[in-house]
C-alpha positions as protocol buffer text, in pm:
chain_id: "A"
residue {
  index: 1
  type: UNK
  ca { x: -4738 y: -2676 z: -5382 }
}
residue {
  index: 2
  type: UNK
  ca { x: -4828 y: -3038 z: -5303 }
}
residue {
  index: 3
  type: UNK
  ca { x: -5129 y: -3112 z: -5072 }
}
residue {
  index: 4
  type: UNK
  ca { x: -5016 y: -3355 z: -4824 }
}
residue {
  index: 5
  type: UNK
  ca { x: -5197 y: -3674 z: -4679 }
}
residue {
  index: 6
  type: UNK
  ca { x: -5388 y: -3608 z: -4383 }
}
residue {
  index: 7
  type: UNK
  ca { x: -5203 y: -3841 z: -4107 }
}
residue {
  index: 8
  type: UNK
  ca { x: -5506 y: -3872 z: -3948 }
}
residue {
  index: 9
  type: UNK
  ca { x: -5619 y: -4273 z: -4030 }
}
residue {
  index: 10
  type: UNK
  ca { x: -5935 y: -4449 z: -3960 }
}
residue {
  index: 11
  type: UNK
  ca { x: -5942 y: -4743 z: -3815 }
}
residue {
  index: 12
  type: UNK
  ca { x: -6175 y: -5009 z: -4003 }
}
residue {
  index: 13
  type: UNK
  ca { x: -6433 y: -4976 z: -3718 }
}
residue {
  index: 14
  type: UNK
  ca { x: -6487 y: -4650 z: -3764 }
}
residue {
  index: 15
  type: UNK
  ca { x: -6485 y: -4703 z: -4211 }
}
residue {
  index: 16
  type: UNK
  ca { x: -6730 y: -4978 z: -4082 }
}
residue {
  index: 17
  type: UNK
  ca { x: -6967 y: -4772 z: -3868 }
}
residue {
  index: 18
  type: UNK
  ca { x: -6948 y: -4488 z: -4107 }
}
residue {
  index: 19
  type: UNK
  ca { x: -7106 y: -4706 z: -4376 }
}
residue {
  index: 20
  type: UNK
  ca { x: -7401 y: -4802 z: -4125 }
}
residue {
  index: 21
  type: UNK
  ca { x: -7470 y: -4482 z: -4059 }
}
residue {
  index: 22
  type: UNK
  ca { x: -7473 y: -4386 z: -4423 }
}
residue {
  index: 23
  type: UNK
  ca { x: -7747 y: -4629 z: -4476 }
}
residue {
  index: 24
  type: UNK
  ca { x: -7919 y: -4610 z: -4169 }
}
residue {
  index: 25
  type: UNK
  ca { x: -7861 y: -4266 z: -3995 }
}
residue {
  index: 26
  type: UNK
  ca { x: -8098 y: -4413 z: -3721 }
}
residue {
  index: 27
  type: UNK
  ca { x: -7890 y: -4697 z: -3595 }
}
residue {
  index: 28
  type: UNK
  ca { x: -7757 y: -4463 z: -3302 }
}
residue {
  index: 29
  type: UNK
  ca { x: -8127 y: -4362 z: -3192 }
}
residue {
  index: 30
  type: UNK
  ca { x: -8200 y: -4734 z: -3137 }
}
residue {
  index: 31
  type: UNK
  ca { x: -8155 y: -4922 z: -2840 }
}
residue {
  index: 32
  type: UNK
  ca { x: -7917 y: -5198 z: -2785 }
}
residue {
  index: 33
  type: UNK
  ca { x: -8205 y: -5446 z: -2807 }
}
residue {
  index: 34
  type: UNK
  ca { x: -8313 y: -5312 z: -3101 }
}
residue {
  index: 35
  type: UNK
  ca { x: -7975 y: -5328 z: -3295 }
}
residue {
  index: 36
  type: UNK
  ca { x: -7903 y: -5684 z: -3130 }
}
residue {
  index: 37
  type: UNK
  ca { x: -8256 y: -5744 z: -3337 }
}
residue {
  index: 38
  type: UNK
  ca { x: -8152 y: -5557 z: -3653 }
}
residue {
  index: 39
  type: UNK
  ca { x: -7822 y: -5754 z: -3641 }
}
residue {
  index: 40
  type: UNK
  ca { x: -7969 y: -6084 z: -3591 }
}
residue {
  index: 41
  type: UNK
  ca { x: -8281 y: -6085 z: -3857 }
}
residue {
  index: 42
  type: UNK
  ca { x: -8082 y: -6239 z: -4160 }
}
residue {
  index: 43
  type: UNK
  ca { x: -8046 y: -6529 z: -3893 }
}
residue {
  index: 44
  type: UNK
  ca { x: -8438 y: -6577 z: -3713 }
}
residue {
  index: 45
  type: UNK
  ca { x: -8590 y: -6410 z: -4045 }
}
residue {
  index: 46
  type: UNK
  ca { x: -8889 y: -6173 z: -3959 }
}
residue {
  index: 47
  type: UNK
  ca { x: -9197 y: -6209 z: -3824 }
}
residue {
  index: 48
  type: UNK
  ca { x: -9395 y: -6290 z: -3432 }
}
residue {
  index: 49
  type: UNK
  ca { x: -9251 y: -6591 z: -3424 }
}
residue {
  index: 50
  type: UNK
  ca { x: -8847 y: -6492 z: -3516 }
}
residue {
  index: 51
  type: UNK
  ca { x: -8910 y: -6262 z: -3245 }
}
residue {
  index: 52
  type: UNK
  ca { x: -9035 y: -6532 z: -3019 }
}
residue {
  index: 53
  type: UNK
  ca { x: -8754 y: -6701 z: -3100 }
}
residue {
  index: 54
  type: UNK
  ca { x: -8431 y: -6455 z: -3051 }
}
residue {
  index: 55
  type: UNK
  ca { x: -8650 y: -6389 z: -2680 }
}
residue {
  index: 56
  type: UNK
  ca { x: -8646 y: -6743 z: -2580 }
}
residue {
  index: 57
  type: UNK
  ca { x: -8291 y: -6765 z: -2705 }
}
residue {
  index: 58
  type: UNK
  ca { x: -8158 y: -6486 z: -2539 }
}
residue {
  index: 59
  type: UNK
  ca { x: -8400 y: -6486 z: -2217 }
}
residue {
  index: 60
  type: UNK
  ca { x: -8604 y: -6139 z: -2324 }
}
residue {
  index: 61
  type: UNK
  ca { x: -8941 y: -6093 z: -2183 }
}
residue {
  index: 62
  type: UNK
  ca { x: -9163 y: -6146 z: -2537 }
}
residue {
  index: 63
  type: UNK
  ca { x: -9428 y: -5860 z: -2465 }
}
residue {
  index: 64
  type: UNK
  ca { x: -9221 y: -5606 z: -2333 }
}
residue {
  index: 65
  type: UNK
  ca { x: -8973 y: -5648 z: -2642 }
}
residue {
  index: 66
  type: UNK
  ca { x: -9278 y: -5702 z: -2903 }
}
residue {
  index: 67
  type: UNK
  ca { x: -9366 y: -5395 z: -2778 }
}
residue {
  index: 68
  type: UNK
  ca { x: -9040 y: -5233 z: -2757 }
}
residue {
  index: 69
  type: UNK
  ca { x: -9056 y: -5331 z: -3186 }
}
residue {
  index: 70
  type: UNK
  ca { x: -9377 y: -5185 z: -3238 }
}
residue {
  index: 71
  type: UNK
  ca { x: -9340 y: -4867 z: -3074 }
}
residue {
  index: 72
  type: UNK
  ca { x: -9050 y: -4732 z: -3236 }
}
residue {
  index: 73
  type: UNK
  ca { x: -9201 y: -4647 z: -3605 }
}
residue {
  index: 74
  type: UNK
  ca { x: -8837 y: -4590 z: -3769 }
}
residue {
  index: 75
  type: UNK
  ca { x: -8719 y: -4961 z: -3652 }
}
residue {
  index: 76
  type: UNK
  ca { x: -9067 y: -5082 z: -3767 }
}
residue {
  index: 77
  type: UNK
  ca { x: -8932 y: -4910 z: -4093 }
}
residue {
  index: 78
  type: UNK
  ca { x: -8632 y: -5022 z: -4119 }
}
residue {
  index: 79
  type: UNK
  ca { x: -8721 y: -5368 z: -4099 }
}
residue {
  index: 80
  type: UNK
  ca { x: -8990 y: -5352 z: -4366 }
}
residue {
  index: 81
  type: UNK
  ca { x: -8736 y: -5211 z: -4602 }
}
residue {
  index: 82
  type: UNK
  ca { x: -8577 y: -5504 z: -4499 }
}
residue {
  index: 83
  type: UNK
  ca { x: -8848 y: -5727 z: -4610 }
}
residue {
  index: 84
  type: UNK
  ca { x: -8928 y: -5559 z: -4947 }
}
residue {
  index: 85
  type: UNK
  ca { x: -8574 y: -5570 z: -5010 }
}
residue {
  index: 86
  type: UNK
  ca { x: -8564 y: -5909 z: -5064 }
}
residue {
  index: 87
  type: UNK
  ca { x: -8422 y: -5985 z: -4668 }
}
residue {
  index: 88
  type: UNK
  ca { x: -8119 y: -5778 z: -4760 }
}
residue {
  index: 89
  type: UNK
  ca { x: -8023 y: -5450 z: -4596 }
}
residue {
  index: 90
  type: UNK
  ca { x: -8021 y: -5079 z: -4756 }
}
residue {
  index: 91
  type: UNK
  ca { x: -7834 y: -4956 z: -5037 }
}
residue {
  index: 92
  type: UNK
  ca { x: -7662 y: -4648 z: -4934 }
}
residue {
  index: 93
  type: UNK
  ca { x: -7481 y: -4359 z: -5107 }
}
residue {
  index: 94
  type: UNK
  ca { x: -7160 y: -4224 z: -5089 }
}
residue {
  index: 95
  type: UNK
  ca { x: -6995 y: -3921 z: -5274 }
}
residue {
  index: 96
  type: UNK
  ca { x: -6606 y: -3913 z: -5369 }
}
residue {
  index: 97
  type: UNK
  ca { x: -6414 y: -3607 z: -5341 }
}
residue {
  index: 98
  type: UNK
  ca { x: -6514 y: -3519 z: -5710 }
}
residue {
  index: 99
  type: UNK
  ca { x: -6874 y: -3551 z: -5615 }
}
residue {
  index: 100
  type: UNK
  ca { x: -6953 y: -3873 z: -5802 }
}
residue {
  index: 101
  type: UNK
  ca { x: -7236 y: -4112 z: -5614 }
}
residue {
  index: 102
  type: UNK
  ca { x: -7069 y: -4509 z: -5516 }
}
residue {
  index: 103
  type: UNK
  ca { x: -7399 y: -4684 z: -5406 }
}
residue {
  index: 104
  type: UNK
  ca { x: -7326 y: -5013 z: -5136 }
}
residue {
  index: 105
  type: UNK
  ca { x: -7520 y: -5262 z: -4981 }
}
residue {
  index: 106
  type: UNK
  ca { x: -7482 y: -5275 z: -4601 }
}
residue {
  index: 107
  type: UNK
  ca { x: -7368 y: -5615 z: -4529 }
}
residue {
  index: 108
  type: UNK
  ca { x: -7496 y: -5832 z: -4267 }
}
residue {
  index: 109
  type: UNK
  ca { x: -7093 y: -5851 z: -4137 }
}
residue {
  index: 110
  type: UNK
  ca { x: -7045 y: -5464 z: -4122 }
}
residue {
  index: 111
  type: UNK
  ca { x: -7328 y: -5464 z: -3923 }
}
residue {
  index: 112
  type: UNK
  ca { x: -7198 y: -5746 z: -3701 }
}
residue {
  index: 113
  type: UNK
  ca { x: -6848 y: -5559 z: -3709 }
}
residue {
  index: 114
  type: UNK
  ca { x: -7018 y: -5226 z: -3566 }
}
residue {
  index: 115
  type: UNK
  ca { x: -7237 y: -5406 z: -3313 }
}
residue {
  index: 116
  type: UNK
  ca { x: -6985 y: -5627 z: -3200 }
}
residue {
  index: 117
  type: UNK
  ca { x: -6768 y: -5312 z: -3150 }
}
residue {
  index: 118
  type: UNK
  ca { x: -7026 y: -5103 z: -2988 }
}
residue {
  index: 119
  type: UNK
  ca { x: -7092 y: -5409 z: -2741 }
}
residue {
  index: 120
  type: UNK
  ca { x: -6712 y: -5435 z: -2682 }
}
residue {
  index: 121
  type: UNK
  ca { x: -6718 y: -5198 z: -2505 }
}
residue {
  index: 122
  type: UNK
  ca { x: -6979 y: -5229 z: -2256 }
}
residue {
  index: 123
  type: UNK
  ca { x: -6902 y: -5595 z: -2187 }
}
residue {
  index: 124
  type: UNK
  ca { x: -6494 y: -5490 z: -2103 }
}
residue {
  index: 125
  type: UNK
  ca { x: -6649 y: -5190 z: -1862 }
}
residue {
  index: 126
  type: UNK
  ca { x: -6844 y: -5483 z: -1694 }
}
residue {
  index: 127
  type: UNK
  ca { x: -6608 y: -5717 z: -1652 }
}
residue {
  index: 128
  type: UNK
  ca { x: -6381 y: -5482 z: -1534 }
}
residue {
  index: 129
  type: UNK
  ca { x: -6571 y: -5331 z: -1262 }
}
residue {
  index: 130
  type: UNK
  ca { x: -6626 y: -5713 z: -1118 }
}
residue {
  index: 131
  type: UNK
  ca { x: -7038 y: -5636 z: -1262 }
}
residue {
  index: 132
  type: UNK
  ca { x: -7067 y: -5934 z: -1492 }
}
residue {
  index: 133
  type: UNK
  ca { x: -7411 y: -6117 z: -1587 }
}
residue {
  index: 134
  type: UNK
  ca { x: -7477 y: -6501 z: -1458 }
}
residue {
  index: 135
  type: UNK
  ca { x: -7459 y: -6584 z: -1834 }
}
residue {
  index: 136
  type: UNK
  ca { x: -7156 y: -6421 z: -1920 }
}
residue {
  index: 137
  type: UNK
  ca { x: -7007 y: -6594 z: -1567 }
}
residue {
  index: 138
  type: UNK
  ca { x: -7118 y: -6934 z: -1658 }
}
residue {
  index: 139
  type: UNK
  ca { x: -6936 y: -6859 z: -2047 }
}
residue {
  index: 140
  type: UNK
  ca { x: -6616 y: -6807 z: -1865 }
}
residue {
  index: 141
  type: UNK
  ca { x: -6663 y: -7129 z: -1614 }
}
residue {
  index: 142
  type: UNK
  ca { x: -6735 y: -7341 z: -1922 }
}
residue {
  index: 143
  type: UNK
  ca { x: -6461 y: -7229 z: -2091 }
}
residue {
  index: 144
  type: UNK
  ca { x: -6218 y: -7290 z: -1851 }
}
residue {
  index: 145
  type: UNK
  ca { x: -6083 y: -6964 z: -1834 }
}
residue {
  index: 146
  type: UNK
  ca { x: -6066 y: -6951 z: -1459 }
}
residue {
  index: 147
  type: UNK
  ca { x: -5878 y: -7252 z: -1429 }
}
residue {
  index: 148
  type: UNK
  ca { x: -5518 y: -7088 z: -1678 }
}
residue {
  index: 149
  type: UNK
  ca { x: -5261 y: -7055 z: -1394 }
}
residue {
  index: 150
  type: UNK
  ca { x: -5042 y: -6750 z: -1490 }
}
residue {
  index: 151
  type: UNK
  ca { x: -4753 y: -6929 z: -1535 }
}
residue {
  index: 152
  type: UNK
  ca { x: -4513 y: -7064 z: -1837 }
}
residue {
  index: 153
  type: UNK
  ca { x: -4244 y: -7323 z: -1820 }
}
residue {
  index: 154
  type: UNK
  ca { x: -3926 y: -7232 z: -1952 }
}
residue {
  index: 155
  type: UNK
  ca { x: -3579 y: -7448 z: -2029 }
}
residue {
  index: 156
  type: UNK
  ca { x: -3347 y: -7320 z: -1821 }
}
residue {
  index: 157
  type: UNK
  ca { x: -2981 y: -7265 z: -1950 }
}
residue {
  index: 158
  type: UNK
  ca { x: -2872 y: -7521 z: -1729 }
}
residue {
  index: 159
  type: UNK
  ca { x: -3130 y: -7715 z: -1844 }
}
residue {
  index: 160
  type: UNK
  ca { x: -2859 y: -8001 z: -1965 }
}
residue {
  index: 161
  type: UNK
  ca { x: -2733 y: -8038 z: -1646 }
}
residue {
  index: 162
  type: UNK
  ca { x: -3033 y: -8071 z: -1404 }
}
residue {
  index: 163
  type: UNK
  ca { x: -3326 y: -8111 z: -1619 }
}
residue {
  index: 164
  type: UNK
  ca { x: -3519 y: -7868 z: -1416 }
}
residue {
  index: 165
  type: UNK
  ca { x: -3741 y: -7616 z: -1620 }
}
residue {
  index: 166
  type: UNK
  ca { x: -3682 y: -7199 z: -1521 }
}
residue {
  index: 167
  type: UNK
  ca { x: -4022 y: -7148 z: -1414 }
}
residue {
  index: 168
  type: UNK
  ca { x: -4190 y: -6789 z: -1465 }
}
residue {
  index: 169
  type: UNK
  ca { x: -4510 y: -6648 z: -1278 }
}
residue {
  index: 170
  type: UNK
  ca { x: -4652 y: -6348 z: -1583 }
}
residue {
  index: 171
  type: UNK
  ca { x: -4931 y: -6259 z: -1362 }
}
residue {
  index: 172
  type: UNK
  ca { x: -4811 y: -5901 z: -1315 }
}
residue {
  index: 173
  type: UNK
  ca { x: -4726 y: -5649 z: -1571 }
}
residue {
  index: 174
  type: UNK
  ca { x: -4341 y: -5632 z: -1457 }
}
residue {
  index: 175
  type: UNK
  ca { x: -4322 y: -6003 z: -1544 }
}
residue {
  index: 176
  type: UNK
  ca { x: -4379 y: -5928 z: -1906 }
}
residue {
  index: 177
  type: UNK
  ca { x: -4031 y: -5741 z: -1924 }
}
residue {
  index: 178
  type: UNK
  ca { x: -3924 y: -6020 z: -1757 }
}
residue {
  index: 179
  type: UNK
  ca { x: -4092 y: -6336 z: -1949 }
}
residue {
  index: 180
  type: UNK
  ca { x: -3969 y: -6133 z: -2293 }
}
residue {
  index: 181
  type: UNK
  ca { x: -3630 y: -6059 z: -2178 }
}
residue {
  index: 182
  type: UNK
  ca { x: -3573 y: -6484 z: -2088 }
}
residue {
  index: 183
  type: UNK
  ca { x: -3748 y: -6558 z: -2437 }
}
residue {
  index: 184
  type: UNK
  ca { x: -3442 y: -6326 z: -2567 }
}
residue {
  index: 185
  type: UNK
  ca { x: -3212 y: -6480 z: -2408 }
}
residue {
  index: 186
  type: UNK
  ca { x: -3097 y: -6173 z: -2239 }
}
């Protein structure tokens, strides 16, 4: 009898965060200042002042994070793997199905990918509860995302006659049926 395919699929994320927590089984003890330090050392490097740096960059309080760093002994570990590793992160194992080792490197974007994941979805809980920070407020001002008007222009069949465009508000979800069935031509 054949065996047949699990149809259960993992998503890349998940492939992704596996890995990382091949190679560093710790990650999910560490706090999310901690990763967001982990994640950004092949960027500030390692040292008093890269940590000065990422806190005057992203508006941390430098002794209570330098302290944060030094009392956690298996961050304090990881990172001086880090270093002796020639600024690269851990080499981790994996077994096949048949038993035999594949050794990786954990790449600096895998670690992105999982953090950036991980963040995801905190930030979407926040901005949908309303509970956004002034930074992440002044992101969306800058960007001019307050200012799109839910709205989209569209010729109008009798478009030839009057030159008047069929105008369509997609601000609600029922306007989507709507908006797809003119772009149709239904």
């Amino acid at each position: 009898m054949l065996k047949t395919r699990s149809t259960k699929r993992r998503s890349p994320g998940e492939k992704f965060r596996d890995d990382i927590l091949l190679g560093y089984p710790e990650w999910p003890t560490w706090s999310r200042k901690l990763r967001r330090i982990f994640v950004c050392l092949p960027s500030y490097g390692v040292g008093k002042e890269s940590l000065e740096s990422m806190c005057e960059d992203f508006g941390w309080d430098y002794p209570s994070t330098f302290k944060l760093v030094e009392n956690h002994k298996g961050f304090k570990k990881a990172i001086n793997e880090f270093v002796e590793n020639g600024y690269k992160y851990r080499i981790a194992e994996r077994r096949t199905k048949g038993g035999t080792p594949i050794r990786y490197e954990i790449k600096w974007s895998a670690l992105q990918h999982v953090y950036m994941l991980e963040s995801g979805i905190t930030s979407f809980i926040k901005a949908e509860t309303g509970k956004i920070s002034i930074a992440e407020n002044k992101l969306i001002e800058k960007a001019g995302l307050l200012e799109i008007e839910p709205v989209v222009n569209l010729p109008n069949e009798n478009s030839k006659l009057d030159d008047s465009p069929n105008v369509v508000d997609i601000s609600g979800e029922s306007s989507l049926y709507e908006l797809e069935s003119n772009l149709n031509g239904a």
